[in-house]
N, C-alpha and C positions, 0 to 999 in steps of 0.2 A: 582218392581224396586224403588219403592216410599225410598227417604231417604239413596240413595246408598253415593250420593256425599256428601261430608262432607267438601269441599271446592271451591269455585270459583277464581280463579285467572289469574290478567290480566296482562299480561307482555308487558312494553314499553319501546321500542329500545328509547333513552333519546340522543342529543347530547351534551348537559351541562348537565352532571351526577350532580353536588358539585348545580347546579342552579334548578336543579327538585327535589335533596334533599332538599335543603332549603327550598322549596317552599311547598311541600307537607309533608315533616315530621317535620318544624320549624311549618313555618305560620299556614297550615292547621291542626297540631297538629296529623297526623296519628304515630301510634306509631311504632318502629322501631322491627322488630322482630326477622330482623337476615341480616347480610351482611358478603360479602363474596369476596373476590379479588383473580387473581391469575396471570398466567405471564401475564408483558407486564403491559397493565393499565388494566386489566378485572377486571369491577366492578360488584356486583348485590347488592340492599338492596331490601329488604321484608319489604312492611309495613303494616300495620293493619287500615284497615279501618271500621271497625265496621261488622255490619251486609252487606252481599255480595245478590244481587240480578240481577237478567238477565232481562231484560226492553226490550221487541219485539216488534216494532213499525213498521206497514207498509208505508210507502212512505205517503200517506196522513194526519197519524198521528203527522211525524217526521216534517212536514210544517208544521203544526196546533201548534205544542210546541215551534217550534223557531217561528213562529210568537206573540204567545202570549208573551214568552218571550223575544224578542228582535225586534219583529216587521215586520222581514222581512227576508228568508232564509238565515243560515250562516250556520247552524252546520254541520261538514262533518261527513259521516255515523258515527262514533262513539263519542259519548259524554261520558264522566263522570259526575255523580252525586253525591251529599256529602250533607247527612241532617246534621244541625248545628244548634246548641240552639239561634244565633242570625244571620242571613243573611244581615245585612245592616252592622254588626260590621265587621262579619268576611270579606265581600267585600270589607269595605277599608281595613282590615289587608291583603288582599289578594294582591291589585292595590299596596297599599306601600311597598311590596313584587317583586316586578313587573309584576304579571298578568296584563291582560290590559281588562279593565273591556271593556264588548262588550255590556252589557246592566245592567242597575243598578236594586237594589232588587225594583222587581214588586211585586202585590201580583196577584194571577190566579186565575180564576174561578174556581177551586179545592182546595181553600182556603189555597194554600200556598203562603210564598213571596220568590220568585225565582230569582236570580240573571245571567247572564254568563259571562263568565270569558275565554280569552286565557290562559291558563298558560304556564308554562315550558315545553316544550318538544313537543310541538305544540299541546297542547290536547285542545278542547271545555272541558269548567267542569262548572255544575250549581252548584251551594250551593242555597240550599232549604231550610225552614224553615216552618214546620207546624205549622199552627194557629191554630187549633184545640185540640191540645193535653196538 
């Protein structure tokens, strides 16, 4: 079975569509791949977020990351993640945006510097930055 999937994609009911586009395919820069309306106001847009990976964390891990990153439990079961070539830039582009920053870029004992961020559509999202690469 190794290698069947060939995509991962994660679909979120959004209540300000035009405010979770801006935010994710303006500020965050993910690129638009396909939208699509139909009656009434039905919206969808597809966007491209680079390489897709599934992140499995048991209950004691998911406290270990939001307290590294922010100190102290917040993240509801689902987070989004977004590696980015500067994490301290893209964070204010993120808050001037209006995500509401919930912890500023830290750097982690897995030597990244890791941000979190409410944004749009009520999601948790970290934007990450590897040190090492």
């Amino acid at each position: 079975m190794t290698g069947e999937v060939r995509q991962m994609r994660l679909i979120v009911e959004v209540e300000d569509f035009d405010a979770a586009v801006s935010f994710f395919r303006d500020t965050l820069g993910l690129g638009e791949e396909a939208a699509f309306s139909g009656d009434g106001d039905e919206r969808v847009m597809i966007l491209e977020a680079g390489r897709a990976t599934l992140e499995l964390a048991n209950p004691a891990h998911h406290r270990f990351v939001d307290d590294v990153e922010v100190g102290r439990p917040v993240a509801p079961r689902f987070r989004l993640a977004f590696e980015v070539t500067d994490a301290t830039a893209r964070t204010a582009e993120a808050a001037e945006a209006g995500a509401e920053v919930v912890a500023p870029p830290t750097e982690t004992p897995w030597r990244s510097v890791n941000s979190r961020l409410e944004a749009p559509g009520d999601l948790h999202i970290t934007l990450f930055q590897e040190l090492d690469q």
